[in-house]
C-alpha positions as CSV (number, residue, x, y, z in Angstrom):
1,X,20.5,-32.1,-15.1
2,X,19.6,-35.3,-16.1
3,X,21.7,-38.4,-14.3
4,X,22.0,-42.0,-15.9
5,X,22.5,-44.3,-13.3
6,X,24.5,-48.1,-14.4
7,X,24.3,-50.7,-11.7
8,X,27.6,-53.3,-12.4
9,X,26.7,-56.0,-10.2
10,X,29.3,-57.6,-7.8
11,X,29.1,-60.9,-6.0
12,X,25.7,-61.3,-4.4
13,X,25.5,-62.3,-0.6
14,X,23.3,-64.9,-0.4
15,X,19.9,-64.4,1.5
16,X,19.0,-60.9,1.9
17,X,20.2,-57.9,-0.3
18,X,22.4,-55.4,1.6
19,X,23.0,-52.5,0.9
20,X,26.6,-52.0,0.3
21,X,28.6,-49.5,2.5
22,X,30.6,-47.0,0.5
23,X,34.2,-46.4,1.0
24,X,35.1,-44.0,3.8
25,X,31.9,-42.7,4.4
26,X,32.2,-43.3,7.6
27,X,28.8,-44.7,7.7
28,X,27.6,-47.8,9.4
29,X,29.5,-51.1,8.2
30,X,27.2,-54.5,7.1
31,X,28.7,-57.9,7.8
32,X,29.3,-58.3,4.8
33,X,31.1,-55.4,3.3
34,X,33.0,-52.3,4.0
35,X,35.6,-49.5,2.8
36,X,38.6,-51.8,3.9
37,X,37.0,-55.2,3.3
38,X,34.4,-56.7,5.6
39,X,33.7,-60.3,6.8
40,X,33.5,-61.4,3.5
41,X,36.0,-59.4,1.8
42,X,33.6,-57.5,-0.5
43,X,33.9,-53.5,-0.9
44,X,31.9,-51.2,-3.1
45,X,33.2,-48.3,-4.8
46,X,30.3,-46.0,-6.0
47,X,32.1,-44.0,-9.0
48,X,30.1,-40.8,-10.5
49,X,31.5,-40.9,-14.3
50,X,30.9,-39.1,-17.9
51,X,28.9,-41.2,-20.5
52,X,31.9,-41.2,-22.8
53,X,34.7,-42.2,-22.3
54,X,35.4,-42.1,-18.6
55,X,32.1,-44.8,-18.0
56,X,33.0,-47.0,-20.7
57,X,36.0,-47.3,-19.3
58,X,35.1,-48.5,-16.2
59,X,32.6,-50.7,-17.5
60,X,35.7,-52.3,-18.8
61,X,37.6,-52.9,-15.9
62,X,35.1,-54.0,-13.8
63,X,34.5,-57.7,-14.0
64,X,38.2,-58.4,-13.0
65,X,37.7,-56.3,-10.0
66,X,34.6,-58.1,-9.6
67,X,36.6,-61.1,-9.7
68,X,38.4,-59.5,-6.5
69,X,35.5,-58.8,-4.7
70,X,35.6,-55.4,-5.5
71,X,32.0,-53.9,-7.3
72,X,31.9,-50.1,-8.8
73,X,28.8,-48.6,-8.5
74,X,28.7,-46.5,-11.9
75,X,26.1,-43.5,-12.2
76,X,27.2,-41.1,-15.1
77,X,26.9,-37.6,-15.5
78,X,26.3,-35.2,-18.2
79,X,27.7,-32.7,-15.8
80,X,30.8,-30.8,-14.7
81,X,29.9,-29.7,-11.2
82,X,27.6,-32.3,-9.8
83,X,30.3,-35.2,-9.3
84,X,32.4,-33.0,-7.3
85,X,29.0,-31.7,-5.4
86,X,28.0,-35.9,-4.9
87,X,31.8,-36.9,-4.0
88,X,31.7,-33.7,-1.5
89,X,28.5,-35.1,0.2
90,X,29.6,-38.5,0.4
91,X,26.7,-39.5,-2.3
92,X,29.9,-41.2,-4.0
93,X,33.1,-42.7,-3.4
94,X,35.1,-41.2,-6.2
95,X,34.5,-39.7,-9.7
96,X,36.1,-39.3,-13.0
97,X,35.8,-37.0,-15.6
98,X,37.4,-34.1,-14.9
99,X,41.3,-33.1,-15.7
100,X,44.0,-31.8,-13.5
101,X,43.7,-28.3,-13.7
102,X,39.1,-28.2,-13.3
103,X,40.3,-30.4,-10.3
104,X,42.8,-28.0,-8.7
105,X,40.5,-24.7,-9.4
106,X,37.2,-26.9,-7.8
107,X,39.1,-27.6,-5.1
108,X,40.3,-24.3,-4.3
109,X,37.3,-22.4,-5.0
110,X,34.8,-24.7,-3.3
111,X,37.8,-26.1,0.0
112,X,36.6,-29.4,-1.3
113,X,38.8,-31.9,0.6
114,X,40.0,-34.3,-2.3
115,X,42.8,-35.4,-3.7
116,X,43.6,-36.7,-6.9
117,X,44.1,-40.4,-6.9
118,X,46.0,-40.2,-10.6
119,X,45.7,-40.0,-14.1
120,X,44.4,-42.2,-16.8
121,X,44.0,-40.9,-20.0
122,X,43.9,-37.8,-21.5
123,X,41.2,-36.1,-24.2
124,X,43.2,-34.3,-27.0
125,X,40.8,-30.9,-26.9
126,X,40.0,-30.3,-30.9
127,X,39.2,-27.5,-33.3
128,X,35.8,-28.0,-35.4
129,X,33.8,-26.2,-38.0
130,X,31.5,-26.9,-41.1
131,X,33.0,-23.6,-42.7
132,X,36.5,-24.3,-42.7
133,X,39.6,-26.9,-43.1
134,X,41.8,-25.3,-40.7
135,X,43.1,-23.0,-38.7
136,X,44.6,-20.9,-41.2
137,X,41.8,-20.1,-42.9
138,X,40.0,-18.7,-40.4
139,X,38.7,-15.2,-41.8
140,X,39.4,-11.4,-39.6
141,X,36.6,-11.5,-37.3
142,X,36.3,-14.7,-37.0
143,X,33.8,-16.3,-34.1
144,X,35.3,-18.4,-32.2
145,X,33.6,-20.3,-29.7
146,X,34.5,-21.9,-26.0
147,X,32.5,-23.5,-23.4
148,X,32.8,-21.5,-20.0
149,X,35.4,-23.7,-18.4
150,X,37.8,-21.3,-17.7
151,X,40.6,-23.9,-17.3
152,X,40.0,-24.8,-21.0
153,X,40.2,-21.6,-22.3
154,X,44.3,-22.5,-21.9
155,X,43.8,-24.8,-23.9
156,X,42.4,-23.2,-26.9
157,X,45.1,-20.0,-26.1
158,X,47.6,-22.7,-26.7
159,X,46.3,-24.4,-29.6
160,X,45.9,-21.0,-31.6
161,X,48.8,-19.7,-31.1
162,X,50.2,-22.8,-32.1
163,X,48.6,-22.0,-35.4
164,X,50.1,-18.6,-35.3
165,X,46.4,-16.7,-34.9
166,X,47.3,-15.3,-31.5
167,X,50.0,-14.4,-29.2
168,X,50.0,-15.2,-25.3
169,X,51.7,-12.6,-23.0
170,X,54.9,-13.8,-22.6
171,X,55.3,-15.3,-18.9
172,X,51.9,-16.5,-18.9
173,X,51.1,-20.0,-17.6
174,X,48.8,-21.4,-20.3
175,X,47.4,-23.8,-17.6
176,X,45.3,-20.5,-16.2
177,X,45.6,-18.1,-18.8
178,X,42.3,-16.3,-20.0
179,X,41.5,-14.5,-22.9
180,X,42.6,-11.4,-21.5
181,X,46.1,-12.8,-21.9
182,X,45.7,-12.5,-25.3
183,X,48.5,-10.1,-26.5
184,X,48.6,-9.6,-30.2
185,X,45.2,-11.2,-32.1
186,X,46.2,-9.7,-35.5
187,X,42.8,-11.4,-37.2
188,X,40.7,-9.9,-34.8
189,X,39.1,-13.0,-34.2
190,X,36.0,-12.9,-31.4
191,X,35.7,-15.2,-28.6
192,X,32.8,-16.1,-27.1
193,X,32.8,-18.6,-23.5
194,X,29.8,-18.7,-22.0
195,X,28.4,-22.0,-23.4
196,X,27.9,-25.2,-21.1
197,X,30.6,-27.9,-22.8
198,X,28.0,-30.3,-23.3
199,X,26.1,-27.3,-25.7
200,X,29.3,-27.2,-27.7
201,X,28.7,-30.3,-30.4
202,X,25.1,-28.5,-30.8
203,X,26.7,-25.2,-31.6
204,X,28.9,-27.2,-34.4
205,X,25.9,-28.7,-35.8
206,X,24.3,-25.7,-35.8
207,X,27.1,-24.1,-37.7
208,X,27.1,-21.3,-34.8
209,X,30.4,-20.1,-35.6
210,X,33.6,-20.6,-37.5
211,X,35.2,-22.8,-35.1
212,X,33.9,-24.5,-32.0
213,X,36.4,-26.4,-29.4
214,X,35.1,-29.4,-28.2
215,X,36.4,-31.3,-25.5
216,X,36.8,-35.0,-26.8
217,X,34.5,-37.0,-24.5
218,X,31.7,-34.6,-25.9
219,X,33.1,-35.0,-29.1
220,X,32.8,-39.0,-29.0
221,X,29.8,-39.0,-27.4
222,X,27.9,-37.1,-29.9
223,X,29.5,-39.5,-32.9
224,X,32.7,-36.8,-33.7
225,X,36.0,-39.0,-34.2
226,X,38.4,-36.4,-33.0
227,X,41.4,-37.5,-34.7
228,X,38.9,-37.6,-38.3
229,X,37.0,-34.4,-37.9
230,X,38.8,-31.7,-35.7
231,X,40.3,-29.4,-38.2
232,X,43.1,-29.0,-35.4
233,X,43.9,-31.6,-32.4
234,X,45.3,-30.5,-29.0
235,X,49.2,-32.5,-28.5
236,X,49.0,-35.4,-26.3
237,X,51.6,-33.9,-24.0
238,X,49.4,-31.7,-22.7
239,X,48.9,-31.3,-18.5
240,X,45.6,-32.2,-18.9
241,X,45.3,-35.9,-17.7
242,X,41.9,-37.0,-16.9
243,X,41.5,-38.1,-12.8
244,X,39.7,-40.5,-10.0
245,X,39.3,-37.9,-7.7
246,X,38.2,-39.0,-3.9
247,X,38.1,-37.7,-0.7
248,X,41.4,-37.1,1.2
249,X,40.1,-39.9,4.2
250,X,40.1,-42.5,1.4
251,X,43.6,-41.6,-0.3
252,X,44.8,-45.1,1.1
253,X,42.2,-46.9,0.7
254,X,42.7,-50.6,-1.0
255,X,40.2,-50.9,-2.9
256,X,40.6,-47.1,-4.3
257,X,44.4,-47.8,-5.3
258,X,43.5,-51.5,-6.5
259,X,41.2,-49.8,-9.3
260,X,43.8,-47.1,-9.9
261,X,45.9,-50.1,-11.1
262,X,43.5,-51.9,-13.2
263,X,42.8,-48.4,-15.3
264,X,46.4,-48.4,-15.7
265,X,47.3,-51.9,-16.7
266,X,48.4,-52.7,-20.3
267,X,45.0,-54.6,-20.9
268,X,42.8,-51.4,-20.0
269,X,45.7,-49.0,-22.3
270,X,45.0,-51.1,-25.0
271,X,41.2,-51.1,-24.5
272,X,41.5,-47.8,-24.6
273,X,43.6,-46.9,-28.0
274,X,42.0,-49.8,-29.9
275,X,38.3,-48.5,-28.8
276,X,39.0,-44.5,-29.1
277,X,41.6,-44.6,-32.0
278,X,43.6,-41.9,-30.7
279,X,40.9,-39.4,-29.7
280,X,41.7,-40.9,-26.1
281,X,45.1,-41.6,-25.0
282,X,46.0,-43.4,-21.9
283,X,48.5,-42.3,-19.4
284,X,50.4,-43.3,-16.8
285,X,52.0,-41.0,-14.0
């Protein structure tokens, strides 16, 4: 897969480079700079992101942590396993780009040792097609098509049978509800989930089928406004808040929770709204 790495430089030690230790690595320490602040004060925080909107983001908040003594190390992803795989190894300090419930299922089918460090915004999942201009008129038989991240397929449960094209068994957590929870499906309509997410704005574009669900940050970053062009949106009260995930050993860290703040703060909500117009909403619990 290919990796993007974005170096946002910190405050430079003068004389020779070092390289900066990572947050509860429990690697070797410089003089200069550590997990919990070093000689000097400085810490690095080496963040695996995705492109859109998750790096942007952080690009954003940087220079005041920078102003702190505090420097992210960005390198993005076009990925949904490999942060989780880095952060496991100690390659990083922390990621973000993944939601609530991909982070619970990782975590439980991999025993990664992570926590969730909280929630910043969330990505409305929406609806697209080039054949029609909603739900309702999707056709019997129609092809519907899902990336094979099996907690979205909740998602897309919930947002058709919103519409009234399906019906969920009843008692069935949508959270982690599958397509064989679907209990009445009176258009006949044909799912298909095998697709990586990032294929799913090329299936659209390809006019693959008669409606493809795109998760937003693939949706911005392949010049979709999700609010503009999904022919149905997912609510904004959805449980689907996008995480920093780290490593249990660094759940108190300082510098972790002092950039959980900064993603939070009015400043970077506003950021946020005003940059995404509503295809990316910020939260705060």
């Amino acid at each position: 897969m290919m990796r993007n790495k974005k170096w946002i430089t910190g405050l430079v030690a003068t004389g020779v480079a070092l390289v900066l230790g990572a947050c509860g690595n429990g690697g070797e320490e410089t003089a200069d700079t550590s997990a919990n602040g070093g000689e000097s004060g400085e810490q690095t925080i080496r963040i695996g992101a995705s492109n859109v909107p998750h790096a942007e983001i952080l690009e954003f908040v940087a220079p005041k942590l920078e102003e702190e003594g505090i420097t992210l190390e960005i390198e993005t992803y076009n990925d949904y396993v490999i942060p989780n795989v880095a952060l496991d190894e100690g390659d990083l300090d922390a990621n973000y780009f993944q939601h609530i419930p991909f982070f619970e299922e990782a975590v439980a089918e991999n025993n990664y040792d992570f926590v969730n460090a909280g929630a910043i915004h969330i990505e409305p999942l929406g609806a697209y097609s080039q054949r029609h201009e909603s739900l309702e008129d999707l056709p019997e038989g129609a092809t519907v098509l899902v990336s094979n991240s099996t907690p979205d397929h909740g998602r897309v449960l919930a947002i058709l049978q919103d519409a009234g094209l399906i019906t969920v068994e009843e008692g069935v957590d949508l959270t982690t509800a599958s397509f064989d929870d679907v209990a009445e499906n009176p258009r006949n309509l044909q799912f298909e989930y095998e697709f990586d997410p990032a294929l799913m704005a090329t299936l659209l574009n390809q006019d693959e089928g008669d409606v493809v669900f795109i998760n937003s940050n693939f949706a911005v970053d392949n010049d979709l406004n999700p609010s503009e062009d999904a022919i149905a949106l997912e609510s904004t009260s959805s449980p689907y808040g996008n995480i920093v995930a780290v490593r249990s050993e660094d759940a108190e860290n300082e510098a972790i929770q002092r950039l959980i703040e900064e993603l939070r703060s009015q400043e970077t909500q506003d950021f946020i709204l005003e940059t995404w117009g509503g295809a990316v909403v910020p939260v705060t619990e």
